[in-house]
mmJSON file of the N, C-alpha and C atoms, coordinates in Angstrom:
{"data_MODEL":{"atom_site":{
"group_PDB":["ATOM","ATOM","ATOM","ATOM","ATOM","ATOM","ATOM","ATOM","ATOM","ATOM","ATOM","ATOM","ATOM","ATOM","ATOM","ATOM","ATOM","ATOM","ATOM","ATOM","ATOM","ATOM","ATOM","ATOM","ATOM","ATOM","ATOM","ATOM","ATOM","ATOM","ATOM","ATOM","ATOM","ATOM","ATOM","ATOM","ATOM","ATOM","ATOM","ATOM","ATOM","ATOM","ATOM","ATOM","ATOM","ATOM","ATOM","ATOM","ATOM","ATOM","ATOM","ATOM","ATOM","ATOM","ATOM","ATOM","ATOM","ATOM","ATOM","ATOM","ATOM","ATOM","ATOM","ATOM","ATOM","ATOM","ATOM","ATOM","ATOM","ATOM","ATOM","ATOM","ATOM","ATOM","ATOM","ATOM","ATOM","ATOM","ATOM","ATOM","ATOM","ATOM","ATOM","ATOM","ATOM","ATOM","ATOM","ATOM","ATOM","ATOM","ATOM","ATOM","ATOM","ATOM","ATOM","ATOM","ATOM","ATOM","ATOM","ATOM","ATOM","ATOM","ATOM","ATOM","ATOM","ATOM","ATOM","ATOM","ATOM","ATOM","ATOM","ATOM","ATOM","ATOM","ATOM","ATOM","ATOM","ATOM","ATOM","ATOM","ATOM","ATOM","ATOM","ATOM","ATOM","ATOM","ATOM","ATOM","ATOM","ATOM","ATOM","ATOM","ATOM","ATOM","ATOM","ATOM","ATOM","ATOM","ATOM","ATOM","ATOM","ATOM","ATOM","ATOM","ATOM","ATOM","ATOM","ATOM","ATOM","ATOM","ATOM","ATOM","ATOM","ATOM","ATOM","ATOM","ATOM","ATOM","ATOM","ATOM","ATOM","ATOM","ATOM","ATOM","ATOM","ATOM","ATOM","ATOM","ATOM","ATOM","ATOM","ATOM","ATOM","ATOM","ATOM","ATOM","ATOM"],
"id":[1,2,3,4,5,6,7,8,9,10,11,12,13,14,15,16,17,18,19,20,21,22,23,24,25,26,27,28,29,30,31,32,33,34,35,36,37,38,39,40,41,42,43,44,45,46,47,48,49,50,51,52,53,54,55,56,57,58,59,60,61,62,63,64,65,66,67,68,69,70,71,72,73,74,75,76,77,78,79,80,81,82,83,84,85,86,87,88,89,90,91,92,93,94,95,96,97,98,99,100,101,102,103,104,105,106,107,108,109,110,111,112,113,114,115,116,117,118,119,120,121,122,123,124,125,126,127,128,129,130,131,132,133,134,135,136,137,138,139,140,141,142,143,144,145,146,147,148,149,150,151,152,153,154,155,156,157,158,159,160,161,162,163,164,165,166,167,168,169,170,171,172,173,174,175,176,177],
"type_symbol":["N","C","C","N","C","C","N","C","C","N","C","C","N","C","C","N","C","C","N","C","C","N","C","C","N","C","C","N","C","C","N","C","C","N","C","C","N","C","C","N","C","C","N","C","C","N","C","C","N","C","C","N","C","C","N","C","C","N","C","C","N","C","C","N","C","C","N","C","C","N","C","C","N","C","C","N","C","C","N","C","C","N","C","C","N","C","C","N","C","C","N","C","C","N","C","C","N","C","C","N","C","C","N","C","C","N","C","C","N","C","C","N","C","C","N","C","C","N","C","C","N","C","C","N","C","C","N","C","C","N","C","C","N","C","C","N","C","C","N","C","C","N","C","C","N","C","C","N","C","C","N","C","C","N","C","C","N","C","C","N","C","C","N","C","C","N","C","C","N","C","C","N","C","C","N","C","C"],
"label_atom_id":["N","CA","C","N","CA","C","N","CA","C","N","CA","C","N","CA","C","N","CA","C","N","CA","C","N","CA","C","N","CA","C","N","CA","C","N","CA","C","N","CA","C","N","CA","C","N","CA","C","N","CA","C","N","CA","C","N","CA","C","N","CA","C","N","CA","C","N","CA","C","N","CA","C","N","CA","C","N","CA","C","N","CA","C","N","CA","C","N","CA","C","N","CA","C","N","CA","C","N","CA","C","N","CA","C","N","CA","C","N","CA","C","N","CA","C","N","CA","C","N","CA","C","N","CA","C","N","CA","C","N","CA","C","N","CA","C","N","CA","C","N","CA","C","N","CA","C","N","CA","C","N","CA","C","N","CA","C","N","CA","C","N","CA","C","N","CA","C","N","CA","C","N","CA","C","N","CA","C","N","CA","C","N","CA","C","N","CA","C","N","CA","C","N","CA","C","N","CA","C","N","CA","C","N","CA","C"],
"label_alt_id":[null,null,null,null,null,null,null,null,null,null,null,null,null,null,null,null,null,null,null,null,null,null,null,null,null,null,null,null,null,null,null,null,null,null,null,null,null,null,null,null,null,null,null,null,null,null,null,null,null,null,null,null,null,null,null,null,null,null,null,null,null,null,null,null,null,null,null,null,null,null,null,null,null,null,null,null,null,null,null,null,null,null,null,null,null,null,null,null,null,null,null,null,null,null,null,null,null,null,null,null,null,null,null,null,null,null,null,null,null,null,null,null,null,null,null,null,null,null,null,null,null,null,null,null,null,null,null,null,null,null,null,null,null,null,null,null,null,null,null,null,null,null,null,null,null,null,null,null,null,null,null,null,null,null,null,null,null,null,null,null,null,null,null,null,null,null,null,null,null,null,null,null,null,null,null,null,null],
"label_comp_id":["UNK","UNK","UNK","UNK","UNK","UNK","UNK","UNK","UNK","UNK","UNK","UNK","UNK","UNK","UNK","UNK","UNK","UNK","UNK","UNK","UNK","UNK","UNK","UNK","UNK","UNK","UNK","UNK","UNK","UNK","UNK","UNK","UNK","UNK","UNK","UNK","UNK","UNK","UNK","UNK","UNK","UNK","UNK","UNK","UNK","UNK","UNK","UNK","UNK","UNK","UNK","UNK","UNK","UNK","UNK","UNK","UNK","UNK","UNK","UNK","UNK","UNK","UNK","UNK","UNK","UNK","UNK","UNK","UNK","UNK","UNK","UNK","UNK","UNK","UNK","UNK","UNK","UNK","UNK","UNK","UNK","UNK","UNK","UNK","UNK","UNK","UNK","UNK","UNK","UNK","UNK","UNK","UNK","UNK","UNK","UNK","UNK","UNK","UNK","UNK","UNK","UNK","UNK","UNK","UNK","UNK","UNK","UNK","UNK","UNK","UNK","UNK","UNK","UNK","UNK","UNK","UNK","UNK","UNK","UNK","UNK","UNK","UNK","UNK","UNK","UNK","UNK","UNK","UNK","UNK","UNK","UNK","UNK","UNK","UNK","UNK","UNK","UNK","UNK","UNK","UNK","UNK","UNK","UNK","UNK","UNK","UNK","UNK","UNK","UNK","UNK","UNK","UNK","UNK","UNK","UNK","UNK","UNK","UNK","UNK","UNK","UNK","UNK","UNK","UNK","UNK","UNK","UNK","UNK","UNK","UNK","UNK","UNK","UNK","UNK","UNK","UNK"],
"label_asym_id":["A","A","A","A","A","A","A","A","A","A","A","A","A","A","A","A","A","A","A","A","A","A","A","A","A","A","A","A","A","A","A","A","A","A","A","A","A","A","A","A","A","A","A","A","A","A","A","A","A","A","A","A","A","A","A","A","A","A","A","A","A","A","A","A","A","A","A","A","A","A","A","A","A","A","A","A","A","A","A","A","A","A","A","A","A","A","A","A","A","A","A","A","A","A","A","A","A","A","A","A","A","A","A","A","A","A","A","A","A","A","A","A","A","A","A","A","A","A","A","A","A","A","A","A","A","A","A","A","A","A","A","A","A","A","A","A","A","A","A","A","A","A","A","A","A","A","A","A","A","A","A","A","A","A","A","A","A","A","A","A","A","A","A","A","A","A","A","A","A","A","A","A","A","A","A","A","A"],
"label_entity_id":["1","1","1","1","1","1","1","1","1","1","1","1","1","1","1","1","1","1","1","1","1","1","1","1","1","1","1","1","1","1","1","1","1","1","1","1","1","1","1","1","1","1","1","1","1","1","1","1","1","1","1","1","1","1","1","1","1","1","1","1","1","1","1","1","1","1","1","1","1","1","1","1","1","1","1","1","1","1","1","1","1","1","1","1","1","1","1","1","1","1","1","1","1","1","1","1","1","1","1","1","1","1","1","1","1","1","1","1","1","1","1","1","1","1","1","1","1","1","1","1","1","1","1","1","1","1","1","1","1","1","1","1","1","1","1","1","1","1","1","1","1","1","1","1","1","1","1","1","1","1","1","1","1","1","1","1","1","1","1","1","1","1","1","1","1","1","1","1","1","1","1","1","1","1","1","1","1"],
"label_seq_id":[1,1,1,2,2,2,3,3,3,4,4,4,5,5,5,6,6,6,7,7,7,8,8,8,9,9,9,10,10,10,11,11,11,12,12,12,13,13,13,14,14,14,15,15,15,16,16,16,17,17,17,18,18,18,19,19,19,20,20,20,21,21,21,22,22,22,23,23,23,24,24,24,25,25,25,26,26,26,27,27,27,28,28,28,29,29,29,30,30,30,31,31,31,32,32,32,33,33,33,34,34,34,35,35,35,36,36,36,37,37,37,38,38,38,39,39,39,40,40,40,41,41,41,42,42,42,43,43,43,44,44,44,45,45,45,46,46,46,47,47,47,48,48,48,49,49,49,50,50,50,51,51,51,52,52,52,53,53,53,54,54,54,55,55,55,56,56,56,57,57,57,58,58,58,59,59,59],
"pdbx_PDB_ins_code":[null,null,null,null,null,null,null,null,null,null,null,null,null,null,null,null,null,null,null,null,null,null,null,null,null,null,null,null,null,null,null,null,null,null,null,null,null,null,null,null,null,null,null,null,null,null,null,null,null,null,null,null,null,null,null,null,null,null,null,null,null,null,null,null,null,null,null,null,null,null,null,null,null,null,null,null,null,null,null,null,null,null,null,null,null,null,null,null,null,null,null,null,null,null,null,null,null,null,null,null,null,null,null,null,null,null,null,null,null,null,null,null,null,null,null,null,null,null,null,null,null,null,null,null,null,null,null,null,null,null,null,null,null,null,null,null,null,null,null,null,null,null,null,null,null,null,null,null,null,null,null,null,null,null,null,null,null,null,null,null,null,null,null,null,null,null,null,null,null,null,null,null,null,null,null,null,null],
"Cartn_x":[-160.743,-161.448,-162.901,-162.958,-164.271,-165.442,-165.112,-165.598,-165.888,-165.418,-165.236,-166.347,-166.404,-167.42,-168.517,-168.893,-169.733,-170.69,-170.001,-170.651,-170.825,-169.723,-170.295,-171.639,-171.818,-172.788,-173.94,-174.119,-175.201,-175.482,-174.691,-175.207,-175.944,-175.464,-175.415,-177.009,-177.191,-178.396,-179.305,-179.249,-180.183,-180.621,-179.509,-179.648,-180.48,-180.264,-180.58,-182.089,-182.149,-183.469,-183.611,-182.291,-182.391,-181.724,-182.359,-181.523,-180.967,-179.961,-179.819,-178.817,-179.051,-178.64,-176.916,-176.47,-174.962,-174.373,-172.911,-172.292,-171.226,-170.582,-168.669,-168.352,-167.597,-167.439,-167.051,-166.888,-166.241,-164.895,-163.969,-162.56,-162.242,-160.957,-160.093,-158.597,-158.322,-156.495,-156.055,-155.494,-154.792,-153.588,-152.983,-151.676,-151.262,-150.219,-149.932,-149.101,-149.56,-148.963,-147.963,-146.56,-145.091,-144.723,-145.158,-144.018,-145.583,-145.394,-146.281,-146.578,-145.169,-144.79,-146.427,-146.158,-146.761,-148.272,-148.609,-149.697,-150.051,-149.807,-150.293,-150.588,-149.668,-149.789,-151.141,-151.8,-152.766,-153.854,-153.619,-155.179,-155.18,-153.658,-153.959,-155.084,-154.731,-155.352,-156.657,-157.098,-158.718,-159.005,-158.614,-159.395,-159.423,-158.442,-158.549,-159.316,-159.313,-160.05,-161.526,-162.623,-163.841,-163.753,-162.657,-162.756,-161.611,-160.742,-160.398,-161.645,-162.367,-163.725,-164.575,-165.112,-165.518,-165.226,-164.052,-164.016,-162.8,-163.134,-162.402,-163.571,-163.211,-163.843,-164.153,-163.579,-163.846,-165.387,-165.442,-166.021,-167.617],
"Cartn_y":[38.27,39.525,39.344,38.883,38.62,37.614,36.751,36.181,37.161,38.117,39.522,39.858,40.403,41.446,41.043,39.468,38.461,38.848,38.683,38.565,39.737,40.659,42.547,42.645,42.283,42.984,42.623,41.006,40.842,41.393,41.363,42.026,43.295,44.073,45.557,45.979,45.037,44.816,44.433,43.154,43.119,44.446,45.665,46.123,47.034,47.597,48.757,47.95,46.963,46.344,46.738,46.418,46.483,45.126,44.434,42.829,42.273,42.474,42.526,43.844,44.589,45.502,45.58,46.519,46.362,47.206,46.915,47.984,48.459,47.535,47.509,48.415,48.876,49.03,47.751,48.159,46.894,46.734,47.683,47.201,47.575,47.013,47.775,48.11,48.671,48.442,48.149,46.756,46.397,46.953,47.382,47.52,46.783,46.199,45.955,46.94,47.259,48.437,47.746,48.772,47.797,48.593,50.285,50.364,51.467,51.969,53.003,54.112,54.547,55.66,55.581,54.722,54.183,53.802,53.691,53.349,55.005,55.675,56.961,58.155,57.873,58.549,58.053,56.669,56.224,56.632,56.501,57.347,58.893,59.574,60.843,60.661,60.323,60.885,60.482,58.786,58.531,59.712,60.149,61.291,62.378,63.086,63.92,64.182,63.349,62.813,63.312,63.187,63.988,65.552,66.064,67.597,68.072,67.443,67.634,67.91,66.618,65.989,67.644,67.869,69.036,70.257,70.798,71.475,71.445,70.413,70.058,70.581,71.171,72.065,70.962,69.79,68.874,67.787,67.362,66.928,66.92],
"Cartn_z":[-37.806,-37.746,-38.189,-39.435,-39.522,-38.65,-37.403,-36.695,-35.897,-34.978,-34.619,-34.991,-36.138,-36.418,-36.815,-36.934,-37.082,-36.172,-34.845,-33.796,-32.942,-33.093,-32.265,-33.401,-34.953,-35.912,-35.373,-35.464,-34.38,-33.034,-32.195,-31.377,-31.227,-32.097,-32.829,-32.828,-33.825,-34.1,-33.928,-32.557,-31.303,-30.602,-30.589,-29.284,-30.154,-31.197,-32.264,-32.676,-32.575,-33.068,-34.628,-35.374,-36.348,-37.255,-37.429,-38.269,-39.403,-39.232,-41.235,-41.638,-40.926,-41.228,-40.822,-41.591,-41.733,-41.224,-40.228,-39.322,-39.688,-40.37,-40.399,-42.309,-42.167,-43.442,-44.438,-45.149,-46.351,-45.727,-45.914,-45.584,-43.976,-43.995,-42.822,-43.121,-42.422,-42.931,-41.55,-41.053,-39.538,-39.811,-38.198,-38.209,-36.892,-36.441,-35.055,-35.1,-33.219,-33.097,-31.734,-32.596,-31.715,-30.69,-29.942,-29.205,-28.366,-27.505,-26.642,-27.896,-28.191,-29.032,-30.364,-30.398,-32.353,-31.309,-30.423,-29.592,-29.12,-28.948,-28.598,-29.748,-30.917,-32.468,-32.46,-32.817,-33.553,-32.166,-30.877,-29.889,-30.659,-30.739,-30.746,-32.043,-33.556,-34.385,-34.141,-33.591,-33.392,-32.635,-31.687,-30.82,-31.729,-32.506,-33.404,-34.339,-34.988,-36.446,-35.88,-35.457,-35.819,-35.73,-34.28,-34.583,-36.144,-36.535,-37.792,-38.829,-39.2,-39.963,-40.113,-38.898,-38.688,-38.87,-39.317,-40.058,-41.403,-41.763,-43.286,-44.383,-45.282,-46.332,-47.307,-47.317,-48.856,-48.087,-46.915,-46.174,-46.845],
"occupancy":[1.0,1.0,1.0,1.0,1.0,1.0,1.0,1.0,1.0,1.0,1.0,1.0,1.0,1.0,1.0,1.0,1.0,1.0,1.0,1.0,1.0,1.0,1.0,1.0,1.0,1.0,1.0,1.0,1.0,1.0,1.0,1.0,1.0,1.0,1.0,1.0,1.0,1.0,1.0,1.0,1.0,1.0,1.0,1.0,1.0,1.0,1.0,1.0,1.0,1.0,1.0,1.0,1.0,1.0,1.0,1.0,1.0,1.0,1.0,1.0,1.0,1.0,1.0,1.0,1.0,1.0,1.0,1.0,1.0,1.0,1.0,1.0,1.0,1.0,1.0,1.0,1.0,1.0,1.0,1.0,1.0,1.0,1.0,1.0,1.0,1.0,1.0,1.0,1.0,1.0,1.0,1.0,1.0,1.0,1.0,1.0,1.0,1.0,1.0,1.0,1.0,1.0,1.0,1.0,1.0,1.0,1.0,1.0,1.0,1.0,1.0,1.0,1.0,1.0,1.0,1.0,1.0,1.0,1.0,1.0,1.0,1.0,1.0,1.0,1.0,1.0,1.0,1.0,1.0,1.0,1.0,1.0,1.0,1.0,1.0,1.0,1.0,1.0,1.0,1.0,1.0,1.0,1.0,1.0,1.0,1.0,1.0,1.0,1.0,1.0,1.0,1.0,1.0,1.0,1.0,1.0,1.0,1.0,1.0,1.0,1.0,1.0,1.0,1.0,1.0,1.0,1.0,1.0,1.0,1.0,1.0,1.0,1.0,1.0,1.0,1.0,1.0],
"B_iso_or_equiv":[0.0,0.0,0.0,0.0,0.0,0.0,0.0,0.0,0.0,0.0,0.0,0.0,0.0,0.0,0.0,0.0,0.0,0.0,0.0,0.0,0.0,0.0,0.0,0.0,0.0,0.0,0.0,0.0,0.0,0.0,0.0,0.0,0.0,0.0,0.0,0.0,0.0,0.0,0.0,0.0,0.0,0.0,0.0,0.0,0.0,0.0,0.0,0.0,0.0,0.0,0.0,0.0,0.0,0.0,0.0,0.0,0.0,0.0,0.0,0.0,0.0,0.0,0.0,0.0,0.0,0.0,0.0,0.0,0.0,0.0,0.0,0.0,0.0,0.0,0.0,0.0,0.0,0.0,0.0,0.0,0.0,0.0,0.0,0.0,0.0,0.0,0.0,0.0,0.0,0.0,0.0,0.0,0.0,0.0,0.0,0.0,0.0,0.0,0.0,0.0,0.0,0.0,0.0,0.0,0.0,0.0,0.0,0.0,0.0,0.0,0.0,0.0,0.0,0.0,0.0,0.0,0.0,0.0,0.0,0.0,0.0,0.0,0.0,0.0,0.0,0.0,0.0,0.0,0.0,0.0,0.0,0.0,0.0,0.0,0.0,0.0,0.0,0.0,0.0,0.0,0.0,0.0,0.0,0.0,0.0,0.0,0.0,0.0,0.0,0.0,0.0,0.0,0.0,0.0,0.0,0.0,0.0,0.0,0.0,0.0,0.0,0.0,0.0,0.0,0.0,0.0,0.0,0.0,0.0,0.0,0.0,0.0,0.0,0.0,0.0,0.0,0.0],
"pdbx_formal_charge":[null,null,null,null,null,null,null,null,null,null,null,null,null,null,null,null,null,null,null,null,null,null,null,null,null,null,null,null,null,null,null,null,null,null,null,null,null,null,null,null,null,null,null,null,null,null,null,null,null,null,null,null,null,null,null,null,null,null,null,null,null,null,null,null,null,null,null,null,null,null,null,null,null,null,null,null,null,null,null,null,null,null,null,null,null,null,null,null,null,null,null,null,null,null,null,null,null,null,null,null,null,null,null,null,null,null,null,null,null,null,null,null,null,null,null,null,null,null,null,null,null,null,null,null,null,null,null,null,null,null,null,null,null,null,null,null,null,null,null,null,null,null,null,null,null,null,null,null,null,null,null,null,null,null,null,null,null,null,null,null,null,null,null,null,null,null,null,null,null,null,null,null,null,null,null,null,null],
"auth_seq_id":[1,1,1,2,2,2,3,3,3,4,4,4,5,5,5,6,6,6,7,7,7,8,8,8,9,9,9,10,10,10,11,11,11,12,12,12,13,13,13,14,14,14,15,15,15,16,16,16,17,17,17,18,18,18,19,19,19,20,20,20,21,21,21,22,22,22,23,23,23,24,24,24,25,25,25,26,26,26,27,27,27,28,28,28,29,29,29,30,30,30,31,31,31,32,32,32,33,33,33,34,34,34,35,35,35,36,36,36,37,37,37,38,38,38,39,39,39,40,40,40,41,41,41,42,42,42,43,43,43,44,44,44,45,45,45,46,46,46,47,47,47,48,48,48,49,49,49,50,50,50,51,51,51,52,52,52,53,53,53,54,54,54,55,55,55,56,56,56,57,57,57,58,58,58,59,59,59],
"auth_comp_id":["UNK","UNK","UNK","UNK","UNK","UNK","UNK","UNK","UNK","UNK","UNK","UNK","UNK","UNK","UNK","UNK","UNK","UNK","UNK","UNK","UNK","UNK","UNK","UNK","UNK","UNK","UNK","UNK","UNK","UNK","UNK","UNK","UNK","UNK","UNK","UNK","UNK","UNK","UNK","UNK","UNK","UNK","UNK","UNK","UNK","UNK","UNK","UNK","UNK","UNK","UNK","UNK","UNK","UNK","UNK","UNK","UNK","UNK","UNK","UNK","UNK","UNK","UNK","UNK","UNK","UNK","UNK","UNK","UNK","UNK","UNK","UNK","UNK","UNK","UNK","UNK","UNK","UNK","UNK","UNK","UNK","UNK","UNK","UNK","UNK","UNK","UNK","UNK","UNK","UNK","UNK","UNK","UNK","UNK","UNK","UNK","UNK","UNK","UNK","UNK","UNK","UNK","UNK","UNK","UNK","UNK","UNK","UNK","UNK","UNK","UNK","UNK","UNK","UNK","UNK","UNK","UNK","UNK","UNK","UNK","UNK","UNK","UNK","UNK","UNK","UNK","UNK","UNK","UNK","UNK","UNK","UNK","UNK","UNK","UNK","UNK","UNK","UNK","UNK","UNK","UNK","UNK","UNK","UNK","UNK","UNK","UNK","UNK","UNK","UNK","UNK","UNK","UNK","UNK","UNK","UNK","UNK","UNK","UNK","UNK","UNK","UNK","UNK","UNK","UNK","UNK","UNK","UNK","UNK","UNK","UNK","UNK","UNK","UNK","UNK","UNK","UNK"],
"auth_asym_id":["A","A","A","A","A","A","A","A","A","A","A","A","A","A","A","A","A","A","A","A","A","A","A","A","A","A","A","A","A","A","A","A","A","A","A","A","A","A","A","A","A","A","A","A","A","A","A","A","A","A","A","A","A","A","A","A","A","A","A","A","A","A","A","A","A","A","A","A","A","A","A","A","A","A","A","A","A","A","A","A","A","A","A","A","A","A","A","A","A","A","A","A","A","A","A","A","A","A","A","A","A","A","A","A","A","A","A","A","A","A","A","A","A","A","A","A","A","A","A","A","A","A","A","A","A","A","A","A","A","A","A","A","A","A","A","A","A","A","A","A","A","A","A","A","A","A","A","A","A","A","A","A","A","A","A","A","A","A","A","A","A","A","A","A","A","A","A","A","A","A","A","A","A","A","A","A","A"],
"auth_atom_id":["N","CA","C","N","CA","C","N","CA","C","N","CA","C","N","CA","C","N","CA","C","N","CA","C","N","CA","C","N","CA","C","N","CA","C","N","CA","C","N","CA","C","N","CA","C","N","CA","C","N","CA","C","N","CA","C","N","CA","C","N","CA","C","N","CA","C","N","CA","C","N","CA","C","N","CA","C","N","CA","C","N","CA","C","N","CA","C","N","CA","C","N","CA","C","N","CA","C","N","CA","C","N","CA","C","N","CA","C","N","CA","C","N","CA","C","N","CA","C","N","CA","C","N","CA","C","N","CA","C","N","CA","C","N","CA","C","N","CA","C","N","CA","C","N","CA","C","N","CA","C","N","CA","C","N","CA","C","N","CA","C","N","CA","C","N","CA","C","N","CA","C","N","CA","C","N","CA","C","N","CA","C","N","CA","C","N","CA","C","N","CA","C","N","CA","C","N","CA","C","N","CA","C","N","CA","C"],
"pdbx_PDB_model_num":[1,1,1,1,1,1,1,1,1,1,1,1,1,1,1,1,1,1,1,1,1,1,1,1,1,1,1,1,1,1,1,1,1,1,1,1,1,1,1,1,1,1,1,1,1,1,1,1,1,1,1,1,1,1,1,1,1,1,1,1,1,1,1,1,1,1,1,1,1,1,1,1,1,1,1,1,1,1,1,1,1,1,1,1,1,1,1,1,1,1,1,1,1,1,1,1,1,1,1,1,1,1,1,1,1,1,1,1,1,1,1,1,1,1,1,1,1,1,1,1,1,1,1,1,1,1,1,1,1,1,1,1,1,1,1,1,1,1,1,1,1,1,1,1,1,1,1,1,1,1,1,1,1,1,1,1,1,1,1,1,1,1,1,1,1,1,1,1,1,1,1,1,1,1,1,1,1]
}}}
């Protein structure tokens, strides 16, 4: 993973014309995902998750 993000960061930052500068957070948490089922939970919430974000009160 970190070779990964080695190399999208650079790129990142070619395109942004910004160098040095940092994209990825500190952590991640991986999961492999085993079945469609457990593959369509985790699209639903990425698609979810900013109109949630948006109106969460602690935010």
């Amino acid at each position: 993973m970190a070779g990964f993000k080695s190399v999208v960061t650079k790129q990142i930052n070619i395109i942004r014309e910004t160098p040095g500068r940092k994209v990825w957070q500190a952590n991640y948490y991986d999961h492999i995902i085993r079945n469609n089922e457990e593959y369509q939970r985790i699209a639903d919430y990425i698609e979810m998750n900013p109109i949630c974000w948006q109106s969460d009160s602690l935010r």
